[in-house]
C-alpha positions in Angstrom: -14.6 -4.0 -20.2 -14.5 -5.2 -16.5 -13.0 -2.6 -14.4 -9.9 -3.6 -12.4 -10.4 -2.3 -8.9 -7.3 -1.1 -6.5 -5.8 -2.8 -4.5 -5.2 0.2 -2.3 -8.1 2.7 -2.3 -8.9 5.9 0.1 -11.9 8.3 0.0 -11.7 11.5 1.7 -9.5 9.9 4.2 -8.4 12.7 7.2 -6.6 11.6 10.0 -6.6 14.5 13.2 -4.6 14.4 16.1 -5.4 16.7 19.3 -2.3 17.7 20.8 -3.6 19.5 24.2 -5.8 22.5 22.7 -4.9 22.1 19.3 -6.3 20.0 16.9 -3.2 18.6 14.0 -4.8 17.8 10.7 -1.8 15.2 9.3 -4.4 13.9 6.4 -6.9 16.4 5.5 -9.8 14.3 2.7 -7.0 12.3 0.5 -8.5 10.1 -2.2 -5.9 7.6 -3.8 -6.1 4.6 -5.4 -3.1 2.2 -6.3 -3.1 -0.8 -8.4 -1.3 -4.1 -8.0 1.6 -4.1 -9.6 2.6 -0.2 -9.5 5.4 0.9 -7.6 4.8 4.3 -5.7 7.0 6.8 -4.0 4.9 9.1 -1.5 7.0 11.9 -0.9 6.6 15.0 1.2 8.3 17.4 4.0 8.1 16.4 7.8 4.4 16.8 8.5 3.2 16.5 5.3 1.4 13.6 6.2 2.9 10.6 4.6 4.1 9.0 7.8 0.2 9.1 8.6 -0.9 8.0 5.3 1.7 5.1 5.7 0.0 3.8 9.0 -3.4 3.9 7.8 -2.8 2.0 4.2 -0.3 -0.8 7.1 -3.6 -1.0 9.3 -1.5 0.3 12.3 -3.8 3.3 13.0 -7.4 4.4 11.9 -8.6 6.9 10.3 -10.6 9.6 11.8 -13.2 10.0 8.9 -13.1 8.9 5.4 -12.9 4.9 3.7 -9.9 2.8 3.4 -9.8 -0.7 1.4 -6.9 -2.8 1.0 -7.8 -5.3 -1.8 -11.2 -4.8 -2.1 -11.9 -4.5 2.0 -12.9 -1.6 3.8 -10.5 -1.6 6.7 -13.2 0.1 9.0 -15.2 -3.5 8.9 -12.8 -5.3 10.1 -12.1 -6.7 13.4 -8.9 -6.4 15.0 -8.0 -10.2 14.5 -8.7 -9.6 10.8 -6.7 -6.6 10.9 -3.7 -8.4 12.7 -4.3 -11.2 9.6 -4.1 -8.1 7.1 -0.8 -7.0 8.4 0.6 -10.7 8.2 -0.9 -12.2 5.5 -1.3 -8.9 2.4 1.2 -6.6 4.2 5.1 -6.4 3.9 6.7 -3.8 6.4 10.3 -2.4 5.9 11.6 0.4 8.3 14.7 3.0 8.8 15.9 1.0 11.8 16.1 -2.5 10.5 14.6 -3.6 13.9 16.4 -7.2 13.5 17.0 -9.5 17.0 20.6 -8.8 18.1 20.6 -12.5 19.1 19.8 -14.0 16.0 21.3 -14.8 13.1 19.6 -13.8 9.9 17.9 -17.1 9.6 16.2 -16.9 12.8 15.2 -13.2 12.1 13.4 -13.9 8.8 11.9 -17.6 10.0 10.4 -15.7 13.0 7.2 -14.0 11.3 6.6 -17.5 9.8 6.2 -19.5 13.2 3.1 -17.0 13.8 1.7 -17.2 10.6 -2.1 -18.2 10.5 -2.0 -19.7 6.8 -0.1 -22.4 5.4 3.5 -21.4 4.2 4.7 -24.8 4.1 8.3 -25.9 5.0 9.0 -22.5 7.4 12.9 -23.4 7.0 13.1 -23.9 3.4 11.2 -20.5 2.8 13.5 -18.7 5.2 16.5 -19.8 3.2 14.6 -18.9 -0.1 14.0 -15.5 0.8 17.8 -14.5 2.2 18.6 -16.5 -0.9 16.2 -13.6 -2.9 18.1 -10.1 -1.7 21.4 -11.9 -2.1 22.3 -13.1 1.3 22.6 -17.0 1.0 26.2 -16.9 2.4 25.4 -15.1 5.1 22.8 -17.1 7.2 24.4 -17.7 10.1 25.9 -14.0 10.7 23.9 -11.9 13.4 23.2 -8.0 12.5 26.3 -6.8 14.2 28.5 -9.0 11.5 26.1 -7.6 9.2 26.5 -4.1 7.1 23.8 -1.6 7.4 22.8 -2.7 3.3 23.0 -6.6 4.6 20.9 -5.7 7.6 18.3 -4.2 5.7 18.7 -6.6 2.9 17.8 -9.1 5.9 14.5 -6.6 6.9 13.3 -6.9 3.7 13.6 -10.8 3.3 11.3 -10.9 6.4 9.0 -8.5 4.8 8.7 -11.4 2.2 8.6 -14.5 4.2 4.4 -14.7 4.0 4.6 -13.5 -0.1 2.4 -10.2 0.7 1.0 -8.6 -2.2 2.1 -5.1 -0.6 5.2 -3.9 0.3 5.4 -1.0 2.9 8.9 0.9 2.8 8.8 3.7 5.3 12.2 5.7 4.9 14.0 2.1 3.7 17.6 4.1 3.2 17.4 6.6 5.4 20.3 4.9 7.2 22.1 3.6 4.3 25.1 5.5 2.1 25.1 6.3 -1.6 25.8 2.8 -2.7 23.6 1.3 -0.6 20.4 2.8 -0.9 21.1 2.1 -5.0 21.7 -1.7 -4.1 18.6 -1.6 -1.7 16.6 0.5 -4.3 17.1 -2.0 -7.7 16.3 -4.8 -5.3 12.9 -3.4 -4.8 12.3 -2.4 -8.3 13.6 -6.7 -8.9 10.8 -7.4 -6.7 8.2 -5.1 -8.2 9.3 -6.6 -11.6 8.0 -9.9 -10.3 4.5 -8.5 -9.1 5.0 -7.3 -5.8 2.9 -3.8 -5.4 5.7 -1.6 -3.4 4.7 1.8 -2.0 7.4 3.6 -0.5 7.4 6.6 1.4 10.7 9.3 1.2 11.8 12.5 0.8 14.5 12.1 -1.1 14.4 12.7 -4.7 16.9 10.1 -5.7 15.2 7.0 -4.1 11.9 8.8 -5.4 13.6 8.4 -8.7 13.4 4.2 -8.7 9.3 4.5 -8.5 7.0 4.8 -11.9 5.0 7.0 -10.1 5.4 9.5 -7.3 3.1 11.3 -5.3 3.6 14.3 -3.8 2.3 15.6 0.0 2.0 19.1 1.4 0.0 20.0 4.5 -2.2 16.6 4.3 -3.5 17.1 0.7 -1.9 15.6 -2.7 -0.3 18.1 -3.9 0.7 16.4 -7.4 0.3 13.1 -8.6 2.3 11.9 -11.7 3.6 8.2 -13.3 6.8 8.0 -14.7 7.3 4.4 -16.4 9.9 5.4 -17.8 12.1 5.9 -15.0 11.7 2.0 -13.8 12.6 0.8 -17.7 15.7 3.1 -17.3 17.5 1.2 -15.1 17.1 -1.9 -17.6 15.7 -5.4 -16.5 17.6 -7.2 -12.9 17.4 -10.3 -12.0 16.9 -10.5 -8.0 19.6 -12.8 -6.4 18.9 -16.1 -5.5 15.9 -16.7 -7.7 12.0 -15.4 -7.2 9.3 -15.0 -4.6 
């Protein structure tokens, strides 16, 4: 039987930061692997070290020992152009603060990423307008973020996540900002997009939004403290269709 490898994997990753004369140990020799496909919640109390864990598996920081490989390539052999492709091309990022332009409409904010895109995407408009059209906002184009709830913004963060089709989808904190309601809309429209292959790996401290992922794993003091799947939390919720169609 062929052995299907991760498409995130760490060995004895530790990640130290010196802070004057003391010496911070956020990650402290983690070994993880996740598969394509799985949908993950990485949860833990501030300075457990999933903020750090985050960064490392989104390429924005390096370890400092250990191995990382996003789909089969160790991250430490890469140059930085390679690493900037990484993040553009594999990588989906989705924040707290929705960090949208003010001065664009939703459009503009979700074609953006594509005008820099190294690969081909093909008709950059026409994939903007599917991918607003995905988490529901088709009618709501031409609105900036201020005409924009705090779901719709996010719902707009997200479809920019999208616009290159990564394979991974970062959510750091995704409804920290959001109410009740909200973070349930946000939450079955990443489980929607998971459904349709997308690995999503979120990080959170809240149980409830834990409580969407088949698998969660647990951080204390830069170690795994527990590490347990839970299909059957994703197949309570019962089959969605995303809005507007699929990736």
């Amino acid at each position: 039987m062929t052995e299907v490898r991760p498409i995130i994997s760490c060995r004895n990753l530790s990640k130290i930061y010196r802070m004057g004369d003391q010496e911070v140990r956020a990650l402290d020799g983690v070994d993880l692997d996740i598969h394509a496909g799985e949908f993950v919640a990485i949860m833990g109390p501030s300075g457990s070290g999933k903020s750090s864990l985050m960064n490392l598996i989104g390429a924005l920081d390096r370890p400092t020992s250990g191995e990382m490989w996003i789909n089969g390539r160790a991250l430490s052999e890469m140059s930085r152009d390679e690493l900037a492709d990484l993040r553009n091309e594999t990588l989906g990022f989705v924040f707290q603060q929705f960090n949208l332009l003010a001065r664009q409409d939703a459009f503009q904010n979700v074609r953006l990423p594509l005008r820099y895109a190294r690969k081909d995407v093909g008709d950059i408009d026409a994939r903007a307008k599917e991918c607003l059209e995905l988490v529901g906002l088709g009618t709501r184009m031409d609105h900036r973020p201020m005409q924009l709830s705090g779901g719709q913004q996010q719902r707009v963060a997200i479809a920019r996540a999208l616009s290159n089709r990564p394979r991974i989808l970062l959510a750091d904190e995704p409804t920290g900002a959001l109410d009740t309601k909200t973070t349930d809309e946000i939450m079955h429209l990443m489980q929607d997009l998971n459904r349709q292959g997308i690995t999503v790996v979120v990080i959170t401290h809240e149980n409830e939004v834990a409580g969407y992922a088949s698998r969660q794993i647990h951080f204390r003091d830069g170690r795994i403290e527990s590490d347990s799947a839970h299909p059957e939390l994703k197949r309570a919720t019962g089959p969605r269709q995303a809005a507007g169609g699929r990736t």
